[in-house]
C-alpha positions as CSV (number, residue, x, y, z in Angstrom):
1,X,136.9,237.5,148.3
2,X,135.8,236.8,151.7
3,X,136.4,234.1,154.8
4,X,134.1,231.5,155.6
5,X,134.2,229.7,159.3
6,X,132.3,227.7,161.6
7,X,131.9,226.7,165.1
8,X,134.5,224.5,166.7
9,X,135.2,223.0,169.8
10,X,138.1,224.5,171.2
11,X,141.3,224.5,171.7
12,X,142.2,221.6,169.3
13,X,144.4,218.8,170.4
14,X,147.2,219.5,168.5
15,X,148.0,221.1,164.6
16,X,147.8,217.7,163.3
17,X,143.9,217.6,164.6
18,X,143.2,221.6,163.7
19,X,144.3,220.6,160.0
20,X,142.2,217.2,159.8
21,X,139.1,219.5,160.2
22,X,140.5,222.2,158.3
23,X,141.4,220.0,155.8
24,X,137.5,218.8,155.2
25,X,136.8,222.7,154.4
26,X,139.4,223.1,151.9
27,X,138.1,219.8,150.0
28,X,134.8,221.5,149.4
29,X,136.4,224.3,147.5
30,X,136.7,222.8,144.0
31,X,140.8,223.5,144.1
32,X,142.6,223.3,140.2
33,X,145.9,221.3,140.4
34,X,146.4,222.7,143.7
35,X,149.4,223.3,146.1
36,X,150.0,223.4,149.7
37,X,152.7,225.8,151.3
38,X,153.2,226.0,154.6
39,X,154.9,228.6,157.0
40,X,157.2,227.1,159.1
41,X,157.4,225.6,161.2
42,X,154.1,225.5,163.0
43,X,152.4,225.4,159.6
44,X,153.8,222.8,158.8
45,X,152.1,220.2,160.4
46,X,148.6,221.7,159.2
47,X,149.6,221.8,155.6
48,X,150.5,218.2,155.9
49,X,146.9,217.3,156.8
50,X,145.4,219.3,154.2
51,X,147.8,217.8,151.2
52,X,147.3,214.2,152.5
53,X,143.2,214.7,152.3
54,X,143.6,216.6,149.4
55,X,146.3,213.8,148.0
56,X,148.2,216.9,146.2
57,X,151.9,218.2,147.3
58,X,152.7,220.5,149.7
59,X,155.8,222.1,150.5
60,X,157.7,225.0,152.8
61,X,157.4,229.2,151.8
62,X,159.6,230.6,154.3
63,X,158.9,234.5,156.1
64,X,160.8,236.2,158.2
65,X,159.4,238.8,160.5
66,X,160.7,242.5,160.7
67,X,161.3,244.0,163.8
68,X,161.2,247.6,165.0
69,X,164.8,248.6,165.8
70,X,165.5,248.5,169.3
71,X,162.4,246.6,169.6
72,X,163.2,243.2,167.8
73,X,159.8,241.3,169.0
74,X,157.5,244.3,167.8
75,X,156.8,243.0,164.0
76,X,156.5,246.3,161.4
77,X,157.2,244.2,158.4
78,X,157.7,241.0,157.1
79,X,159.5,239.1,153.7
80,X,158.4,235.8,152.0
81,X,161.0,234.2,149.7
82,X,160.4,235.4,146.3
83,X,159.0,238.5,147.3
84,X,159.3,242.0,149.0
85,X,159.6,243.3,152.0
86,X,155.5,244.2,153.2
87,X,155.4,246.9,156.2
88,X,152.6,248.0,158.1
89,X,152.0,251.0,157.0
90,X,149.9,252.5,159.9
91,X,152.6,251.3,162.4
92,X,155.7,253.2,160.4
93,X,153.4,256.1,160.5
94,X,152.5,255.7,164.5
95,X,156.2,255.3,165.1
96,X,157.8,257.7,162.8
97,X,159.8,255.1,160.4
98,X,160.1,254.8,157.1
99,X,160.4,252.0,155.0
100,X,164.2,252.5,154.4
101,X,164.9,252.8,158.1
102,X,164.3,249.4,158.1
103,X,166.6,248.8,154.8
104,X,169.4,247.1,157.5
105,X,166.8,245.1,159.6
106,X,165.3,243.8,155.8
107,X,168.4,242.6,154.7
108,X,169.4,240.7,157.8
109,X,166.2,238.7,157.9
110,X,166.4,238.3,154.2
111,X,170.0,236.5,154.8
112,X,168.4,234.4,157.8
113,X,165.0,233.8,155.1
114,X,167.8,232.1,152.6
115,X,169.6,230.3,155.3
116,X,166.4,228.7,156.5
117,X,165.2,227.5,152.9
118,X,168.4,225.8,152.7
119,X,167.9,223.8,155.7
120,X,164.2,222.9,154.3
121,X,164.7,223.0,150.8
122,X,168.3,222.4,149.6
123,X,169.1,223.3,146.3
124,X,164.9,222.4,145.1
125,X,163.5,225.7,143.9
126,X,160.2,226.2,145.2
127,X,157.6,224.7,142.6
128,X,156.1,226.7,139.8
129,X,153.0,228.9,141.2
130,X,152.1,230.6,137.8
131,X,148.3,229.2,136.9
132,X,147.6,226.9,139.9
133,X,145.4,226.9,143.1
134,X,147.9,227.6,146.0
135,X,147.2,227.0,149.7
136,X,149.0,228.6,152.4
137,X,148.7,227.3,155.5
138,X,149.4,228.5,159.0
139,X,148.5,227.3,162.0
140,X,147.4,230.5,163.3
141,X,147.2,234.3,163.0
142,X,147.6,236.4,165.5
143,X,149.1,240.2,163.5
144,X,149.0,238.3,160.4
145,X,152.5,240.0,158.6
146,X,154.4,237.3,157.8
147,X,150.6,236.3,156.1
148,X,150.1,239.1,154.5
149,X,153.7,238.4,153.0
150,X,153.5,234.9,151.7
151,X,150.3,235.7,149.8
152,X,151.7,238.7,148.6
153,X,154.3,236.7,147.2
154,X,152.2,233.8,146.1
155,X,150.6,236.2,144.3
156,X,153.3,237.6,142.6
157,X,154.3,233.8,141.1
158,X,151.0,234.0,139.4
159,X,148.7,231.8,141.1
160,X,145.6,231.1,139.4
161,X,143.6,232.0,143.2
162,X,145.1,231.3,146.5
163,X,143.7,230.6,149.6
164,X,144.6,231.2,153.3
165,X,143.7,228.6,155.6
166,X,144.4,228.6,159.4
167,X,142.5,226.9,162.1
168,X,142.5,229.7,164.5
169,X,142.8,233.3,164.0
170,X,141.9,237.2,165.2
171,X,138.7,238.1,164.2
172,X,140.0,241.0,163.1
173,X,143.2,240.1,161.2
174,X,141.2,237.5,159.8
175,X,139.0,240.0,158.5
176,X,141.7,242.4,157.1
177,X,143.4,239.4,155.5
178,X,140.3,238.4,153.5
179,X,141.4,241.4,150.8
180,X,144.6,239.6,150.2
181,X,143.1,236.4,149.5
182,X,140.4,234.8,147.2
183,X,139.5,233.0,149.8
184,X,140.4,232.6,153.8
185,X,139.1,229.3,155.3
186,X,139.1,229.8,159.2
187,X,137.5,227.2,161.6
188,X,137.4,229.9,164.7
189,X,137.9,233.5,164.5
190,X,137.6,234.5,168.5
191,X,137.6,238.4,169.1
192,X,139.0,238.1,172.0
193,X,142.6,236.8,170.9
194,X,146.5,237.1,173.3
195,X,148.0,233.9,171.2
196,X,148.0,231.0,169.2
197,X,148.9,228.5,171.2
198,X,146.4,229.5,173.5
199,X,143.7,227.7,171.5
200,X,145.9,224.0,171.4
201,X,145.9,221.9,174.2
202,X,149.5,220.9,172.6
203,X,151.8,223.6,170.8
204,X,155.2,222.6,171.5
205,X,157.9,224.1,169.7
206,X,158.9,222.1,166.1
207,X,162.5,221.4,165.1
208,X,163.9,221.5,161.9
209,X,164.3,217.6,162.4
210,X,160.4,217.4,162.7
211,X,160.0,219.9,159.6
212,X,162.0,217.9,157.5
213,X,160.2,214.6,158.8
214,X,156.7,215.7,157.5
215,X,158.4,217.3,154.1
């Protein structure tokens, strides 16, 4: 397992342009029968560059964030359709929370996780994972939970190996996330990291309209 990156000029255009180049990476890796997932919706447009280069389907795994109580936009947790709740264990600790404090906040964003693959999905079930190469793409990472939750439940489908690919990311997250991974392709991992939009010249909020465009 480990993370392989390069320099790049930066910021990139737009997603479209980060996923062209990261898209040339993930051709190099020898993929089986692979599959492209992307977490919406800024993913989206990335996983759509790396499934038209790669000439193989892609499609949506949606996560949900979980915030702190009281403190909504501080993420403790996160869920991935098809898989459990993952919390930052060092964080419950720091704050003193447990895992079934947040039994209420879970099952909220669980109910909002089903609504959402609805919009994008419909009645399609998401397709078999069980012996193939998956990709899941982001367009960045910044804490890397909701991440660290579609691989977990990539991985629990089965996949044969899966691979993270994002164009931009936290040196460090980047590094923790390489243990949940076979393989993280990342095109620029600063160290000195406030956002993701901050490395895109263009990262304008997607609509479910755009989403379903590109699906």
């Amino acid at each position: 397992m480990g993370w392989s990156g390069h320099g790049v000029r930066l910021p990139f255009t737009d997603r479209a342009e980060a996923g062209r180049i990261l898209a040339e990476r993930i051709a190099h890796l020898g993929l089986t029968d692979p599959l492209v997932l992307a977490l919406p919706r800024g993913g989206v447009p990335v996983a759509y560059e790396i499934a038209q280069r790669l000439g193989v389907p892609f499609d949506v795994l949606i996560t949900r964030k979980i915030g702190c109580p009281g403190q909504p936009e501080l993420g403790v947790g996160a869920i991935a359709e098809g898989g459990d709740p993952v919390f930052d264990a060092d964080l419950l600790r720091r704050l003193g929370l447990t895992e079934r404090d947040l039994d209420a906040t879970a099952r909220r964003e669980r109910a909002e996780l089903d609504r959402r693959v609805a919009v994008y999905r419909g009645e399609r079930a998401l397709p078999p994972l069980r012996g193939r190469d998956v990709v899941v793409a982001d367009d960045g990472l910044a804490t890397g939970g909701t991440a660290r939750a579609a691989l977990a439940a990539v991985r629990s489908k089965e996949a044969s190996r899966v691979v993270l690919a994002v164009p931009v990311g936290a040196a460090q997250t980047v590094q923790a996330l390489s243990a949940d991974a076979d393989d993280v392709v990342v095109l620029a991992a600063p160290s000195a990291f406030h956002a993701v939009g901050q490395w895109y010249q263009h990262f304008e909020q997607l609509t479910d309209a755009e989403v379903l465009e590109l699906l």
